[in-house]
C-alpha positions as CSV (number, residue, x, y, z in Angstrom):
1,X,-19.4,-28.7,-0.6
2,X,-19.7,-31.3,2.0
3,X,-16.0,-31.4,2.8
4,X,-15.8,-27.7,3.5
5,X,-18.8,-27.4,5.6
6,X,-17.0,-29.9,8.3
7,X,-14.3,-27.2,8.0
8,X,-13.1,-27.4,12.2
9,X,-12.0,-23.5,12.1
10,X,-9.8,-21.2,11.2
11,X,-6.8,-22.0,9.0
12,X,-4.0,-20.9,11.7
13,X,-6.2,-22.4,14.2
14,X,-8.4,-20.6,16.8
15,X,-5.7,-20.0,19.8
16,X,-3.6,-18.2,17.2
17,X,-6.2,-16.4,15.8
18,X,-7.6,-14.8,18.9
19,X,-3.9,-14.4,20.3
20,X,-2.6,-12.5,17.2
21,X,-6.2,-10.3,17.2
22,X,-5.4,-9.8,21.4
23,X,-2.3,-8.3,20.8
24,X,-0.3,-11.4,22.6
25,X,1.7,-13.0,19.5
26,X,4.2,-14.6,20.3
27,X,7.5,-14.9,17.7
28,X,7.7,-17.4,15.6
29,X,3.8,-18.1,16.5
30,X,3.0,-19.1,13.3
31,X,6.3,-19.5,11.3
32,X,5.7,-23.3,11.1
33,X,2.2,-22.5,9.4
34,X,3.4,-20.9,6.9
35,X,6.6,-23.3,6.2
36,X,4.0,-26.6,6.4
37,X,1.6,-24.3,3.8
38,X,3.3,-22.2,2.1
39,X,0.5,-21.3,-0.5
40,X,-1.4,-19.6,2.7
41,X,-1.6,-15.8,2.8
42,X,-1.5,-14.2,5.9
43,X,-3.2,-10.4,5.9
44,X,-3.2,-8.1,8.2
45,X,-5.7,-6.0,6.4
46,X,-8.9,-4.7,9.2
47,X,-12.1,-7.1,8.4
48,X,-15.1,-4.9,8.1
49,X,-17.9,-4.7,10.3
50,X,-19.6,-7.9,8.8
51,X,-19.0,-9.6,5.2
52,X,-22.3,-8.6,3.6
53,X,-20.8,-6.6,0.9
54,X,-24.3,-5.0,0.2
55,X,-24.5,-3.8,4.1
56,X,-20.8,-2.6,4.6
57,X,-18.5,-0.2,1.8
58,X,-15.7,0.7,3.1
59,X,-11.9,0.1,2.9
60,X,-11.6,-3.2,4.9
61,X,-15.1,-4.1,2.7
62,X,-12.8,-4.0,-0.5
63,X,-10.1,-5.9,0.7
64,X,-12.7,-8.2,1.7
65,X,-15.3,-8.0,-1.2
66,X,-12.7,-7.9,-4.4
67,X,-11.3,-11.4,-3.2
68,X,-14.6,-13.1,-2.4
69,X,-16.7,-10.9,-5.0
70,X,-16.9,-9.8,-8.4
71,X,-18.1,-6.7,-10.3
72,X,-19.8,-5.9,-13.5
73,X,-16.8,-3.8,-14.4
74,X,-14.1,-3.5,-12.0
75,X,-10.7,-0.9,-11.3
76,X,-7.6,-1.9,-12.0
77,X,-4.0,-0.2,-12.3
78,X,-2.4,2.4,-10.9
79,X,-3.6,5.0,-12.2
80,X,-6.3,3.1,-11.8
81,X,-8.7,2.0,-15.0
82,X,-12.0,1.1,-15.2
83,X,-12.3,-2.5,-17.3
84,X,-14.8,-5.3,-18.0
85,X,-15.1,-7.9,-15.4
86,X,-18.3,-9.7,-15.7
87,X,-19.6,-7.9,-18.1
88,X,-17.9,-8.3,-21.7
89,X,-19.3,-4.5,-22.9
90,X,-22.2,-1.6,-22.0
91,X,-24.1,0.8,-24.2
92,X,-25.3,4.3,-23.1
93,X,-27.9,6.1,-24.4
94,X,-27.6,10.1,-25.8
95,X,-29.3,11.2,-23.1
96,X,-27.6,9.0,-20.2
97,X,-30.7,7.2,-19.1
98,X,-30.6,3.9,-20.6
99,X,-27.8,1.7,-19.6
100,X,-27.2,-1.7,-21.3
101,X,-24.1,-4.5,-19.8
102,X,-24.1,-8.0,-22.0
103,X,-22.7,-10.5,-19.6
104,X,-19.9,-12.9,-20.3
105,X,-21.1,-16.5,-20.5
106,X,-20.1,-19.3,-18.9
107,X,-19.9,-17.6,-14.6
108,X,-20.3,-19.7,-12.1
109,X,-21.3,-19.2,-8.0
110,X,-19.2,-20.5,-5.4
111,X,-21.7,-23.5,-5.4
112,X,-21.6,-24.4,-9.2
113,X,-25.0,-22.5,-10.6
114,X,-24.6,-20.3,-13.6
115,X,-24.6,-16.5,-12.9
116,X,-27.3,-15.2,-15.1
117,X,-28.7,-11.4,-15.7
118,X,-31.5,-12.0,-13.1
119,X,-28.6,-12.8,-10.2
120,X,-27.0,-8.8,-11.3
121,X,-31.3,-7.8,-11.4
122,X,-31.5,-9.5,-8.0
123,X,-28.1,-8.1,-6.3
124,X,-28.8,-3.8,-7.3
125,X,-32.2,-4.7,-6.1
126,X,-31.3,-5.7,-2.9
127,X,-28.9,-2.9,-2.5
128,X,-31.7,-0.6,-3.2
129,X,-34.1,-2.4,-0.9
130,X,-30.9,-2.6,1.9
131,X,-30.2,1.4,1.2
132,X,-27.3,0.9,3.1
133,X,-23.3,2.0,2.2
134,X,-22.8,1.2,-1.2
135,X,-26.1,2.1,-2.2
136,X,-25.3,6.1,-2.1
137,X,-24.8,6.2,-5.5
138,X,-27.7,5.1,-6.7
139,X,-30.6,5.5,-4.4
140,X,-31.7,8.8,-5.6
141,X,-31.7,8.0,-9.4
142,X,-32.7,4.5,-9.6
143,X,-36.0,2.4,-8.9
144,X,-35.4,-1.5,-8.3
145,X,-38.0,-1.9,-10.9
146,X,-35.7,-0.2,-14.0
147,X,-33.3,-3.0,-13.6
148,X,-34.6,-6.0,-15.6
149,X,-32.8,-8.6,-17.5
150,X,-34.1,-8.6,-21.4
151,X,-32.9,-11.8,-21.5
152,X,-30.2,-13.8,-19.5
153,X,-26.7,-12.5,-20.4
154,X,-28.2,-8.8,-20.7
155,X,-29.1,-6.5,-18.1
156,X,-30.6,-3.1,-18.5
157,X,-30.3,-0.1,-16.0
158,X,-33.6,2.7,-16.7
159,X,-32.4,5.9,-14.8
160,X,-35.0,8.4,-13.5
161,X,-32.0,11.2,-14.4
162,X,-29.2,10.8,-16.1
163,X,-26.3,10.8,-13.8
164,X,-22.7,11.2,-14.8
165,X,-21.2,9.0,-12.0
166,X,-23.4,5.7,-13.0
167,X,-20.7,4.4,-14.8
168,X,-17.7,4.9,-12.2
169,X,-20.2,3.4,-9.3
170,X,-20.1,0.3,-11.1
171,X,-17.4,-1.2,-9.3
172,X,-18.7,-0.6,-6.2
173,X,-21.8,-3.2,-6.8
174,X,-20.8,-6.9,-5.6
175,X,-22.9,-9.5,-7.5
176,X,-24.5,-12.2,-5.1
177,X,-26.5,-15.8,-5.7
178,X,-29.8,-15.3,-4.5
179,X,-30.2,-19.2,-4.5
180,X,-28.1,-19.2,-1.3
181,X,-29.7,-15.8,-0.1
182,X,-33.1,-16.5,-0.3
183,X,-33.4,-20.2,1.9
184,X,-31.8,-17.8,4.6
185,X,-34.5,-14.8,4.6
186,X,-36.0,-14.5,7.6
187,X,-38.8,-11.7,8.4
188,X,-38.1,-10.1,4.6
189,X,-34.7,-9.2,5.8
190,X,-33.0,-10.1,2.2
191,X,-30.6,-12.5,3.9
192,X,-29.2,-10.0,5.4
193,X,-28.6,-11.3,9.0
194,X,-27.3,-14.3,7.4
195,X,-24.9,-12.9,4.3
196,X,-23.4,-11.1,7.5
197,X,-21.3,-13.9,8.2
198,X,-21.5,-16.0,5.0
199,X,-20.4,-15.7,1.6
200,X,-22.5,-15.9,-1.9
201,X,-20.2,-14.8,-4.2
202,X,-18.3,-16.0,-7.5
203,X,-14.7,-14.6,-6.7
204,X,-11.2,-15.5,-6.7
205,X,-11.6,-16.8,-3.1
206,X,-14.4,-18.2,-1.6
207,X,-15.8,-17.5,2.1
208,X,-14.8,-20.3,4.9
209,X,-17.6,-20.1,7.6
210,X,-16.5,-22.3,9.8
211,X,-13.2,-19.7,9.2
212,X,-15.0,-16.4,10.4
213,X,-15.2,-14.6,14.0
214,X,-16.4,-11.1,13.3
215,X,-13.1,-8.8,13.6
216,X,-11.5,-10.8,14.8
217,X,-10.3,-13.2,11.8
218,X,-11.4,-14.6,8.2
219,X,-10.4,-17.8,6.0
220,X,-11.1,-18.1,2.3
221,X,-10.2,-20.6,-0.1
222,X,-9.3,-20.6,-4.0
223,X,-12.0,-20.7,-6.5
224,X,-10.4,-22.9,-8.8
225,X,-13.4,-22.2,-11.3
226,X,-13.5,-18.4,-11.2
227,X,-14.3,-17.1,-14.8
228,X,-10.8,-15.6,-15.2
229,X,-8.9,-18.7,-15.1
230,X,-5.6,-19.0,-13.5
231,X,-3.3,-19.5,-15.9
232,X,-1.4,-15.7,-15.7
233,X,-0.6,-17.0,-11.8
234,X,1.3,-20.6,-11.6
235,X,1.3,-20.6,-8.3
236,X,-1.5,-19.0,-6.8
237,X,-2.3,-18.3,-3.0
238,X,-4.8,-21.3,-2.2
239,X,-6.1,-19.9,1.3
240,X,-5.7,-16.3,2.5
241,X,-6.1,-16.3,5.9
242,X,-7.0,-12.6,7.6
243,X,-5.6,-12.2,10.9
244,X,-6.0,-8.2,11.9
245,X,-4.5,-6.8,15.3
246,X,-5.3,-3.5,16.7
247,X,-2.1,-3.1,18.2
248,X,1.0,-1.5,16.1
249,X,3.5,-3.1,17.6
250,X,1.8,-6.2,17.4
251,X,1.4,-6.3,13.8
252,X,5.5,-5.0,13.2
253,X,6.5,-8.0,15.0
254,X,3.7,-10.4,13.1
255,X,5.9,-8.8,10.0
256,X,9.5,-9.2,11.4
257,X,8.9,-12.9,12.5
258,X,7.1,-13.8,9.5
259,X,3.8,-14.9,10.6
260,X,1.9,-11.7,8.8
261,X,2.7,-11.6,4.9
262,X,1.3,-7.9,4.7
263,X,0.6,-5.0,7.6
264,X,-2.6,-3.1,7.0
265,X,-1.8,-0.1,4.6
266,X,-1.7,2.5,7.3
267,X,1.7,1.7,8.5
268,X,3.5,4.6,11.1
269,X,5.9,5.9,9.5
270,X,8.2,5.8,12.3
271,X,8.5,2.1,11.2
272,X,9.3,2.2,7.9
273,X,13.3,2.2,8.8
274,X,13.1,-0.3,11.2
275,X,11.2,-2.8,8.6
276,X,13.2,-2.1,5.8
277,X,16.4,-3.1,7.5
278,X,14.9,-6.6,8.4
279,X,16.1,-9.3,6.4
280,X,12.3,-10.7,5.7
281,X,10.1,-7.7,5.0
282,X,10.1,-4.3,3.3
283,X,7.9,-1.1,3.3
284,X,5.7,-0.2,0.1
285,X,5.2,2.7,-1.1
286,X,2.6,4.1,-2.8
287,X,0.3,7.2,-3.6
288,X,-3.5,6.9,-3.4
289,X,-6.5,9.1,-4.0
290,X,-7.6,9.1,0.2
291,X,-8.0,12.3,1.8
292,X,-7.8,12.7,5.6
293,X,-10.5,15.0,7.2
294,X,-10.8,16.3,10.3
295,X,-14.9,16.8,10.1
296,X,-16.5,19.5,12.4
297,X,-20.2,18.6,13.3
298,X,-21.6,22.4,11.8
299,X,-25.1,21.3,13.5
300,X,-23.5,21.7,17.0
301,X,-22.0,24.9,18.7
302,X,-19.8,26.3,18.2
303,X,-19.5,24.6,14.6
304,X,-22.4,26.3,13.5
305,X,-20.4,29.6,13.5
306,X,-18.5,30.3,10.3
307,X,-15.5,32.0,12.4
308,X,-15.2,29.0,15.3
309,X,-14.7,27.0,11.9
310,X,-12.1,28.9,10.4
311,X,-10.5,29.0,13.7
312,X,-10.0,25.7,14.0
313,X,-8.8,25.5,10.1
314,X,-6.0,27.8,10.7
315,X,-5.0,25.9,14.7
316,X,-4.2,22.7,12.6
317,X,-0.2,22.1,12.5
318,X,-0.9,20.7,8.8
319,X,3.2,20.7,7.7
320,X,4.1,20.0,11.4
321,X,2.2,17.0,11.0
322,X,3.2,15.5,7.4
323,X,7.0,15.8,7.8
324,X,7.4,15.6,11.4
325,X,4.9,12.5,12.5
326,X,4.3,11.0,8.6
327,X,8.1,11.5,7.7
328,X,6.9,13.3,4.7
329,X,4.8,10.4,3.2
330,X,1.7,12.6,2.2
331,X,1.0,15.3,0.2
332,X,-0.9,19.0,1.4
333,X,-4.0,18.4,0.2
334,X,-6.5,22.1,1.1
335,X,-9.1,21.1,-0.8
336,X,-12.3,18.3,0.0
337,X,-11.0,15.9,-2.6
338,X,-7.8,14.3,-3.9
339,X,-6.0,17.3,-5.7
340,X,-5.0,15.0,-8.6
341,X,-8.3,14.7,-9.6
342,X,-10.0,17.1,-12.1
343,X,-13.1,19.3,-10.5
344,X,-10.2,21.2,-8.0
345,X,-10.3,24.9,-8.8
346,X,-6.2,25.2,-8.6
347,X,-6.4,29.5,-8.2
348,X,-8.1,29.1,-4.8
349,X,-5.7,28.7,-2.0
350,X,-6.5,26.8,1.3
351,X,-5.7,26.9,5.2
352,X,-2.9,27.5,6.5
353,X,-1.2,26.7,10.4
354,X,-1.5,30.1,11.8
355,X,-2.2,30.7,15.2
356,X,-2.6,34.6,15.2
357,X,-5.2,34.4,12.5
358,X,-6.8,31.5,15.1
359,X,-7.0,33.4,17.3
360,X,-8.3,36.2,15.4
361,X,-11.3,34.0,14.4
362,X,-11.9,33.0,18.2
363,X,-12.2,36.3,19.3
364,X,-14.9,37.3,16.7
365,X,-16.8,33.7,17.3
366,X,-16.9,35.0,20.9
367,X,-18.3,38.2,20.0
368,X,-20.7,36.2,18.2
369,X,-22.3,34.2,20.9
370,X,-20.4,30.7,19.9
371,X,-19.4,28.8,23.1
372,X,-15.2,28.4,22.4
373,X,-14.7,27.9,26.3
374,X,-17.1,24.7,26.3
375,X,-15.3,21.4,26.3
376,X,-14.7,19.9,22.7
377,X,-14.2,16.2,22.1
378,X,-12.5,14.6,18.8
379,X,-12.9,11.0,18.4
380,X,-10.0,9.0,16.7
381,X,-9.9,5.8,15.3
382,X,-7.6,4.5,18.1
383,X,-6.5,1.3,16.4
384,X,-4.8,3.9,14.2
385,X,-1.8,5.7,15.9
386,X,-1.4,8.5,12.9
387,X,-5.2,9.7,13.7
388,X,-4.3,9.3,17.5
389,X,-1.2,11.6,17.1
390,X,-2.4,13.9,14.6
391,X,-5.5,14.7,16.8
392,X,-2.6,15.0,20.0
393,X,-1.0,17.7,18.0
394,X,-4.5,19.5,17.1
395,X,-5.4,19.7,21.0
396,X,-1.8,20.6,21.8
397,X,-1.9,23.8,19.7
398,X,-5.3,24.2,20.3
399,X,-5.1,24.7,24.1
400,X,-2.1,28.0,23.1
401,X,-5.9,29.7,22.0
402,X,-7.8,28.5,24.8
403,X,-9.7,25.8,23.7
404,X,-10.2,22.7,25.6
405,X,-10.3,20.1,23.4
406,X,-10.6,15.9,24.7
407,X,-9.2,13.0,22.0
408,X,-11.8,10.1,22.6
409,X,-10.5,6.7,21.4
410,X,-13.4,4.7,19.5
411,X,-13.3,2.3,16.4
412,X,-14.6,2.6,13.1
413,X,-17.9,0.8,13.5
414,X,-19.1,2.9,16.1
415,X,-17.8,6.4,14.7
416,X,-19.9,5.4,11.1
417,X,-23.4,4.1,13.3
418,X,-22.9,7.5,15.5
419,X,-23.0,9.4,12.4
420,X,-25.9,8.6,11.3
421,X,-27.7,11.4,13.3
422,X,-26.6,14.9,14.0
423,X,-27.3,15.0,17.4
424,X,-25.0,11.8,18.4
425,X,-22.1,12.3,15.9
426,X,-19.2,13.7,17.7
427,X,-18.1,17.7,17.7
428,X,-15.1,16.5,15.5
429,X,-14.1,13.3,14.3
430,X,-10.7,11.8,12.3
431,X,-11.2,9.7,9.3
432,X,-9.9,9.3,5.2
433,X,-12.1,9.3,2.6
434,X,-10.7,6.8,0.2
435,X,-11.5,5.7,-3.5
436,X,-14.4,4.0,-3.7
437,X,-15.1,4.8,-7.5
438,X,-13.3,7.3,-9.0
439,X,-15.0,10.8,-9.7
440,X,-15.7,13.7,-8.0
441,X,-19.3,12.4,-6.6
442,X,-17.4,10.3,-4.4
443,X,-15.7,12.6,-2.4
444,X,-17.3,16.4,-3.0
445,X,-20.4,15.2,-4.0
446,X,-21.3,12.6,-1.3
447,X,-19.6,14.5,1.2
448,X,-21.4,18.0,1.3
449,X,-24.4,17.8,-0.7
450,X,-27.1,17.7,2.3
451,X,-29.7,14.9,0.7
452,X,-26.5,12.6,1.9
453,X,-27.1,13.7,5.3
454,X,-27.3,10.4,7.7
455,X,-24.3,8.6,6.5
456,X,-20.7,8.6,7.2
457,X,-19.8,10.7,4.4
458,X,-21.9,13.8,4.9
459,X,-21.0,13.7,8.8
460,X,-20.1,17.4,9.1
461,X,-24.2,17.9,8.1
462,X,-23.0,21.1,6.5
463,X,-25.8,22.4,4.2
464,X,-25.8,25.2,1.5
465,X,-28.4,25.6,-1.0
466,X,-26.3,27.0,-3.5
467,X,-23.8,24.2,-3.0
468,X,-26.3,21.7,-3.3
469,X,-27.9,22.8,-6.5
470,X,-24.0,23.1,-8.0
471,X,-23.6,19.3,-6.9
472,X,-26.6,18.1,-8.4
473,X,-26.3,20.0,-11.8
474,X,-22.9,18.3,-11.8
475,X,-24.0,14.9,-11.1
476,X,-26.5,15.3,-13.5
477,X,-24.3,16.5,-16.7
478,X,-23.3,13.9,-19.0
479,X,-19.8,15.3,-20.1
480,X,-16.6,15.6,-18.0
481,X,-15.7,19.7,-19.5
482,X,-19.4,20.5,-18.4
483,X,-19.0,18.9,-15.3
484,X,-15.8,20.0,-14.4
485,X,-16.3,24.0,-13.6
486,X,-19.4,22.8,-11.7
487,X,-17.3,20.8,-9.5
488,X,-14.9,24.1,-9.1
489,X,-17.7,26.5,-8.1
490,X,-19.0,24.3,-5.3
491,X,-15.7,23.8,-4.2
492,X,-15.0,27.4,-3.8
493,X,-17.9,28.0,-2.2
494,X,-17.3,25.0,0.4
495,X,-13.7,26.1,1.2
496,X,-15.1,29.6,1.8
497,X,-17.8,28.3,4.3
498,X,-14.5,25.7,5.9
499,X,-17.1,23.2,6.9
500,X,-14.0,20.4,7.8
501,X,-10.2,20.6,8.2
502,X,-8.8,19.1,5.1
503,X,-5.1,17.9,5.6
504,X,-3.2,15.6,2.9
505,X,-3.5,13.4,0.1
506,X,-2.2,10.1,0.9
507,X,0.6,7.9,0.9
508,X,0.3,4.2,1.5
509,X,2.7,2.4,3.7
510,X,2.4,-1.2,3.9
511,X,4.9,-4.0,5.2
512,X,4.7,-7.1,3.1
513,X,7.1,-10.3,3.6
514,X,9.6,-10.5,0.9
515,X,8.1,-13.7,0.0
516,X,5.3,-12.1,-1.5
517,X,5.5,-12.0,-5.5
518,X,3.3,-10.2,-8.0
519,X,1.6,-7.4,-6.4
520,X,-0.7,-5.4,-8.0
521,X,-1.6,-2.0,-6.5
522,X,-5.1,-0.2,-7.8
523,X,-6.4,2.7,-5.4
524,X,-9.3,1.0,-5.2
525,X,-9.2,-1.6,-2.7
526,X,-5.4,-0.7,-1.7
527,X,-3.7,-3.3,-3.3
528,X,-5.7,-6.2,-1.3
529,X,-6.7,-7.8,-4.7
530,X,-5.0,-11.2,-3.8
531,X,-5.6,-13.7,-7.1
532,X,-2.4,-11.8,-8.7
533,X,-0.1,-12.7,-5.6
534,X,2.3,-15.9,-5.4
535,X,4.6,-16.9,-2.6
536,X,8.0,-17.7,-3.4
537,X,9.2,-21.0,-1.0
């Protein structure tokens, strides 16, 4: 441990770092990197907010977390499969409450001390005590003191209700070592200002320090000793070296001249053509479960009108946008959740562009007293240029009815901390929903049952009792075919009431350097899952 704690800084070296992250790369900047080491991955994948995996869930989290972290039981595959990871196997009770995983033997930390059923006891503790992201699942159906360890490869899970999505939330649960937690409490704050911007993990890859400016760029190292071994990978990365840029441009020339191995997977698709042509990089392809939403803030005027809301559902250009600004790479998606996923009742139709029925829908919001004339802002994510155009096309079409609407640039970070309270989340706000576990809960069920209100998900603070009890009953049934037309009813009722503008389904495009070898894509996490990848010299 010695030897990487005099670590000097990042692996590409600090002036490139901050340079590439700036937006100023130069070509070739880091070409002669890469040729001196060519076992270092260079990923243009977003960081998240901080690397506390128990503070942050989100898509730049899992690129992060399934590198540095592991799982109980983890997705793989496309379509993507739930499998054991640190745990070998899990029993279930009849009635779903009682929850048994028997851990493999033999795990080690990043610092050498043995992973035992008290380190999983500590880590869903903490999440529970944190009752931040990735704790959603779990919070409302699970006390910290109904996770014991019976003895040290065992853990037990005691639910207050039986909950169907248990299971499928797994994943989403990164196992940390409290032994380097705990020395850094300060003020009973779970190590949480310090995990922030350290690593206590037992993944593929293990945190650089010394290798970390938040946002701006990340270093990690192999694990040689991760439980999985290394022998389906000769030639593994050694260091993955994360180096995001806000700019497009900026990261389709990192690509061209070789000094980014992958783009982040939100690629324009006005570049695809020009990367595939290169002679060093391609475009991949690939369908995920990630919805993009438009949400509409129902606590605020005129949101809180049924007809302003169907207004706006109908003003969205939602082909216009797909094949004319995505090239076609996405699917019409109408309804609040992937519509490859079972729960989507398939005889209800959604929105469609159509300005006369817009305006139709303004008039009678008028007549109702909702303020249509009053200036409307929708926030982007303005690193993103597809959720900066699609919102241009909104206000464009828009403005034919009458209604002034303003796009506000922000970032992620703020959007999510602004959401946290009706009053100071935007009027309307762009963002995907991606797979986080795979069930209904995480989309439908998270999204517009109102006890979720206050977090990112739940942002449109839509609330109908009916829905809610639909939700619940749903989450609560054991079996899939009883779950299922639960999932369907609530649906129909939330497409009726339009809380958000539901757009498409999503297709992934990402540049990666030719070099690049071994691949694996799972919707979960997007394909960041390095330990698989190998770089051919």
């Amino acid at each position: 441990m010695t030897a990487r704690k005099k670590s000097r800084g990042p692996l590409l070296g600090r002036r490139q770092a901050v340079g590439l992250a700036a937006g100023a790369l130069m070509a070739g900047s880091m070409r002669s990197v890469q040729a001196a080491d060519a076992s270092t991955f260079v990923s243009g994948f977003a960081l998240p907010m901080n690397l506390d995996p128990h503070q942050v869930y989100d898509v730049p989290m899992q690129s992060m977390m399934l590198n540095a972290y592991d799982n109980l039981y983890r997705y793989q595959n496309d379509p993507p499969q739930i499998v054991p990871w640190l745990a070998e196997s899990h029993t279930v009770s009849d009635d779903g409450l009682l929850w048994e995983f028997k851990l493999r033997p033999g795990v080690k930390f990043h610092d050498g001390s043995p992973m035992t059923a008290e380190d999983v006891v500590y880590s869903f503790r903490r999440v529970l005590a944190l009752a931040l992201a990735p704790a959603g699942a779990f919070l409302k159906i699970l006390k910290p003191d109904n996770v014991t360890a019976p003895d040290p490869l065992t853990v037990r899970f005691k639910l207050e209700t039986s909950y169907a999505p248990f299971f499928a939330a797994i994943p989403s649960i990164s196992i940390v070592n409290p032994r380097q937690i705990e020395p850094n409490v300060k003020n009973g704050d779970w190590g949480k200002a310090w995990l922030a911007s350290n690593g206590a993990g037992s993944g593929s890859y293990r945190i650089v320090p010394a290798g970390y400016r938040p946002l701006e760029y990340l270093d990690m190292e192999i694990n040689e000793g991760h439980f999985l071994g290394w022998s389906h990978n000769p030639k593994p990365v050694k260091k993955i070296a994360y180096r995001p840029t806000k700019e497009t441009s900026t990261r389709v020339l990192a690509l061209l001249n070789g000094s980014l191995d992958c783009t982040d997977p939100n690629l324009p698709a006005d570049q695809v053509a020009q990367i595939n042509a290169s002679k060093i990089a391609y475009v991949q392809k690939d369908v995920v479960m990630r919805t993009f939403v438009i949400r509409m803030n129902n606590s605020k005027p005129p949101f809180n009108n049924l007809n302003a809301r169907l207004c706006f559902a109908h003003a969205f250009n939602y082909m216009g946008f797909i094949n004319d600004i995505l090239g076609g790479y996405a699917t019409r998606d109408p309804y609040p959740m992937p519509d490859n996923l079972w729960g989507i009742p398939k005889d209800v139709k959604g929105y469609d562009y159509d300005l006369k029925k817009a305006k139709e829908y303004y008039a009678k919001a008028v007549a109702e007293g909702a303020p249509m004339k009053r200036p409307l802002e929708l926030h982007v994510q303005s690193e993103n240029e597809q959720s900066v155009q699609g919102a241009q096309l909104f206000q464009a079409d828009l403005a034919q009815i009458g209604i002034n609407l303003k796009v506000v640039g922000n970032i992620w970070s703020n959007l999510t901390t602004a959401a946290a309270k009706p009053d100071t989340t935007p009027d309307m706000w762009v963002h995907w929903v991606s797979t986080y576990f795979v069930d209904p809960e995480n989309w439908v069920g998270q999204m517009y049952d109102s006890q979720f209100h206050g977090t990112w998900k739940a942002s449109s603070y839509y609330k109908n009792d009916q829905v809610d009890a639909l939700l619940r009953k749903a989450r609560a049934a054991v079996k899939q075919e009883e779950r299922a037309p639960l999932y369907e009813e609530a649906i129909r009722k939330i497409m009726a009431d339009s809380p958000d503008i539901w757009i498409y389904n999503s297709m992934q495009l990402q540049g990666l350097n030719k070099r690049v070898k071994g691949r694996r894509f799972c919707t979960v996490g997007q394909g960041a899952e390095i330990r698989w990848i190998s770089l051919e010299s």
